[in-house]
C-alpha positions in Angstrom: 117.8 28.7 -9.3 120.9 27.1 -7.5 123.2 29.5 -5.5 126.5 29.8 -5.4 127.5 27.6 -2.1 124.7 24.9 -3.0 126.1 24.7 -7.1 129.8 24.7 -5.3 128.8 21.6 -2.9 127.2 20.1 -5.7 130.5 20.2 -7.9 132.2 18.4 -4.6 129.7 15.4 -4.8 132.1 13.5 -7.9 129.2 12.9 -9.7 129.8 15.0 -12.4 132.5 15.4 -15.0 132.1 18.3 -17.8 129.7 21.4 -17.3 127.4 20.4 -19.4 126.2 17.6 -17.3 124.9 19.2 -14.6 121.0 19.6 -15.4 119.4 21.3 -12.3 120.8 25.2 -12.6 117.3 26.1 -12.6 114.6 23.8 -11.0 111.2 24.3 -10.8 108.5 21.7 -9.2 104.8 20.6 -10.5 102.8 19.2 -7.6 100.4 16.8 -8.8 97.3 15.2 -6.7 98.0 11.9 -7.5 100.5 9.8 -9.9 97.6 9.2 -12.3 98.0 12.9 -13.2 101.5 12.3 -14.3 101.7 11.9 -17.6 99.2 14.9 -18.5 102.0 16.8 -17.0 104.9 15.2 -18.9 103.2 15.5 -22.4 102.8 18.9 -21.7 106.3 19.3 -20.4 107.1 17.8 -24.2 105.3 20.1 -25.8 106.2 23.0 -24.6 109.9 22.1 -24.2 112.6 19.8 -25.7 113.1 16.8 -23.8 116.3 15.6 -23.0 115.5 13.0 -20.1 112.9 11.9 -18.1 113.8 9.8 -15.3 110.4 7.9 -14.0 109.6 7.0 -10.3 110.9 3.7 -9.2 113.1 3.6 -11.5 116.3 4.1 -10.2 117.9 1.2 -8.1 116.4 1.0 -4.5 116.4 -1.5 -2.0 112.8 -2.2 -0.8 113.2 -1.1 2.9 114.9 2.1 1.6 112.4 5.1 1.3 114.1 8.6 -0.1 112.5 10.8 -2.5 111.8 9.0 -5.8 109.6 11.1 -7.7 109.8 11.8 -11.6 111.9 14.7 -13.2 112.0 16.1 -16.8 115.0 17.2 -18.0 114.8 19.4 -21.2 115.9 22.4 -22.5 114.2 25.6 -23.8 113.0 25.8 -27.3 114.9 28.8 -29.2 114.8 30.2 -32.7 111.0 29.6 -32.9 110.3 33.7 -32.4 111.7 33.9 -28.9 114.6 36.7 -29.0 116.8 34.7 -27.2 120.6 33.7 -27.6 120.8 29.8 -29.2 123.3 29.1 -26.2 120.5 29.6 -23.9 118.9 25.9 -25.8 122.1 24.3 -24.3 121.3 24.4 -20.8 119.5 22.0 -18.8 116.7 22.5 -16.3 114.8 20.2 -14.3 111.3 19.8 -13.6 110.4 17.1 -10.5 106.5 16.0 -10.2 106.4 14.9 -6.6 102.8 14.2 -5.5 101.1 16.0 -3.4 102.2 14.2 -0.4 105.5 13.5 -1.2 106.0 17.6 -2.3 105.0 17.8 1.6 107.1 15.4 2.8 110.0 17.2 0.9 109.2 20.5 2.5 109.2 19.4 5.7 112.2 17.1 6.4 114.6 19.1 3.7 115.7 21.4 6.3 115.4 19.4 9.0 117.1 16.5 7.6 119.7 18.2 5.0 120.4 21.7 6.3 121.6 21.0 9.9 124.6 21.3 11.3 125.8 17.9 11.6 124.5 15.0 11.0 122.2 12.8 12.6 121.6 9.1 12.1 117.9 9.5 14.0 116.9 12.6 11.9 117.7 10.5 8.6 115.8 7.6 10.0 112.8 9.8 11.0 112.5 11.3 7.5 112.6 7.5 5.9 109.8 6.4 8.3 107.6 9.2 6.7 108.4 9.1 3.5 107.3 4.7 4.2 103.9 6.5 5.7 103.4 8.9 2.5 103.8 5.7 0.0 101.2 3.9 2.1 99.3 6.7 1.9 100.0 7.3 -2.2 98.7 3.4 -2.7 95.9 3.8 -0.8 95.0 6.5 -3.2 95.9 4.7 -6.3 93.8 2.2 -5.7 91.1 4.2 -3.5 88.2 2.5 -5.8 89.4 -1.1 -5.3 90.6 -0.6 -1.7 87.2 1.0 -0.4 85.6 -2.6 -0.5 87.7 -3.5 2.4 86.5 -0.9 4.8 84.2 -2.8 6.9 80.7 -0.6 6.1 79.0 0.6 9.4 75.5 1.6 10.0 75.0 5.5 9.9 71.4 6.7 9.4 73.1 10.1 8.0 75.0 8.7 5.8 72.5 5.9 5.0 69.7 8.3 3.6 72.2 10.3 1.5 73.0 7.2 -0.1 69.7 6.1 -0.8 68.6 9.8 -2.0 71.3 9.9 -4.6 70.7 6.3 -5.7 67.0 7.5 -5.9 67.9 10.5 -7.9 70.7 8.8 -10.1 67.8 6.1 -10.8 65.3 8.8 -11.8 68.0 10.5 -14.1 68.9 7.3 -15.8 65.1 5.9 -16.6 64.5 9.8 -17.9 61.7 10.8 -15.5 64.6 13.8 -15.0 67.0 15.0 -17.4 70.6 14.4 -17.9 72.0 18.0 -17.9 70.4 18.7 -14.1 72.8 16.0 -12.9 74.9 17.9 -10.3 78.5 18.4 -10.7 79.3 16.9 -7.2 76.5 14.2 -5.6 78.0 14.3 -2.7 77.8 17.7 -2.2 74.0 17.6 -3.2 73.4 14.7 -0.6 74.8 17.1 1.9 72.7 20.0 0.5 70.1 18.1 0.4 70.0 16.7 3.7 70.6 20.1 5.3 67.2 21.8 4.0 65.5 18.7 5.7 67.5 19.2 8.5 66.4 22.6 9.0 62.5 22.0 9.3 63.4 18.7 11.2 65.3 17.8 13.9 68.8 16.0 13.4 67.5 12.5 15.0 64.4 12.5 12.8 66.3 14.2 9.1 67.6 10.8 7.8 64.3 9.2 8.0 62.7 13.1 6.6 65.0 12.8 4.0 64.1 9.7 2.7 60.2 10.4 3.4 61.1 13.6 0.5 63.1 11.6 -1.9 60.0 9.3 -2.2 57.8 11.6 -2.4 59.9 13.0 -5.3 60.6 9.5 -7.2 56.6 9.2 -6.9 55.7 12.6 -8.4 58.7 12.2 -11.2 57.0 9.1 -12.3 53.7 9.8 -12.2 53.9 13.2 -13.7 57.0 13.2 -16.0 57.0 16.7 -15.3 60.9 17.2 -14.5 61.8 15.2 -17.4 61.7 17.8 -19.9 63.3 20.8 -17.7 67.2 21.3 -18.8 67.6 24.9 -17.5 68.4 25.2 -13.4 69.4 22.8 -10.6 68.6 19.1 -9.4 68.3 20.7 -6.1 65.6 23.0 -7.2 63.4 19.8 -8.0 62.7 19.2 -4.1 62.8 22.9 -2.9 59.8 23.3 -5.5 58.1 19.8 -4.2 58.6 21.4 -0.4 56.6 24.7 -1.4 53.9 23.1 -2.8 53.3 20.9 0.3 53.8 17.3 -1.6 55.6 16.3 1.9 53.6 17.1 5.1 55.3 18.9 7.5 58.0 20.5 5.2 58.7 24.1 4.7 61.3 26.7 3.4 61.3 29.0 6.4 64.4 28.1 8.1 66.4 28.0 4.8 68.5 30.0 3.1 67.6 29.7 -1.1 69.1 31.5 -3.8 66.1 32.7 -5.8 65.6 32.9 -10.0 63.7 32.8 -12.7 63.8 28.7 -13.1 62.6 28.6 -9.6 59.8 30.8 -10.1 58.7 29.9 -13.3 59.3 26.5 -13.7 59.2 24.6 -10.2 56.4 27.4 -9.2 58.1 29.2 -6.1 56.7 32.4 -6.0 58.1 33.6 -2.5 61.5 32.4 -1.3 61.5 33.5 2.9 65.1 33.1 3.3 66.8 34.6 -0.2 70.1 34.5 -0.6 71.7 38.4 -0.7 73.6 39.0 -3.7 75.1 42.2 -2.2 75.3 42.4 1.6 73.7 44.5 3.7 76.4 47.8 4.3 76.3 47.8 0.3 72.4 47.8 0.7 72.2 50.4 3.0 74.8 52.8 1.8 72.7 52.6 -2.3 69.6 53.1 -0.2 
């Protein structure tokens, strides 16, 4: 909500004539991660609201080596006489809702004060704040088009990064031919790569895990196939699949000692761990010994 001095100084830009014109008393500000997630916000915004305005990015007049904040606000007014107990004049006043980005809601935060609160005014501080505001839109179209830009990153050998690519491909290959079913697919595959290549890591050294890793996967692909065993399991995790291949010794040299597993049923049952070494602790240990 506007105070006093900042409604007053407002009044003194000219820009408005009547009262009723003035449509930020009360603003309010949805952060969004990217300008994809925009118009979720505004049809909510709609729905929940009457509209009045909404004035979109870009679109007021700009020059294109100007950079100032630009991002889209709702206007609207509350919705009364639909079982709110609230006065009809209250549906006469306008509020504004801004959806900066992520980025731009930071470069906001930081330069307002900076910039706009000071005590006098400072061509190099106004300058500063347009240089990065130019760096956050560089950034924001990088993002927007993250999927088509990544194919001009210049790819560099990693064997890390290498072997987690060719495990999930291996994985996302045995999902898709159904040798395993759809609903163990994990939520995040990169966080499964990373999961997956920190068990090997742990009976392995970090020099020899990529090439461990991929030595697992295959051994996985070739019992998936082979056995069609995984294909008809729907309850538990992908990433119980190879902690049940490492404790029946399908890989030589791999073991569970070193590595902390949350224990269950599926594991026991279905992928045939009977004895985890390392279980995860569902209470810790000053709750364990003040119950014993």
């Amino acid at each position: 909500m506007k105070s006093l001095q900042s409604l007053s100084e407002k009044l003194e830009s000219g820009r408005y004539s009547k009262w009723s014109d003035l449509d930020d008393l009360y603003a309010c500000t949805i952060v969004l991660p990217t300008p994809q997630h925009e118009e979720a916000a505004l049809e909510f915004l709609s729905h929940a609201f009457t509209p009045v305005q909404v004035r979109r990015r870009n679109s007021t007049k700009k020059a294109p080596d100007v950079f100032r904040f630009d991002s889209t606000r709702f206007i609207g007014t509350v919705r009364v006489g639909e079982g709110l107990p609230l006065p009809l004049e209250l549906g006469l006043i306008k509020f504004e809702v801004q959806l900066p980005t992520a980025f731009e809601y930071a470069w906001s935060v930081v330069t307002h004060d900076l910039v706009y609160k000071t005590d006098d005014f400072d061509w190099r501080k106004a300058r500063m704040a347009a240089l990065l505001k130019s760096a956050v839109e560089q950034i924001e179209l990088l993002i927007s088009g993250f999927s088509a830009n990544v194919g001009i990153i210049p790819q560099s050998s990693h064997p890390e990064s290498d072997a987690k690519h060719e495990a999930v491909q291996a994985f996302k290959g045995l999902i898709e031919e159904g040798f395993i079913d759809r609903q163990l697919a994990p939520e995040s595959w990169s966080r499964f790569a990373d999961n997956l290549f920190s068990l090997v890591a742990s009976y392995s050294n970090r020099n020899a895990a990529p090439q461990k890793l991929l030595d697992l996967t295959t051994a996985i692909d070739e019992r998936a196939r082979e056995t069609r065993e995984y294909s008809s399991i729907v309850s538990g995790s992908l990433f119980q699949i190879p902690v049940g291949c490492i404790s029946a010794g399908i890989v030589p040299g791999a073991n569970l000692s070193k590595f902390v597993i949350v224990d269950s049923v599926e594991l026991r049952d279905i992928h045939g761990v009977e004895k985890v070494p390392r279980p995860f602790r569902f209470e810790d240990d000053v709750r364990q010994s003040g119950s014993s």
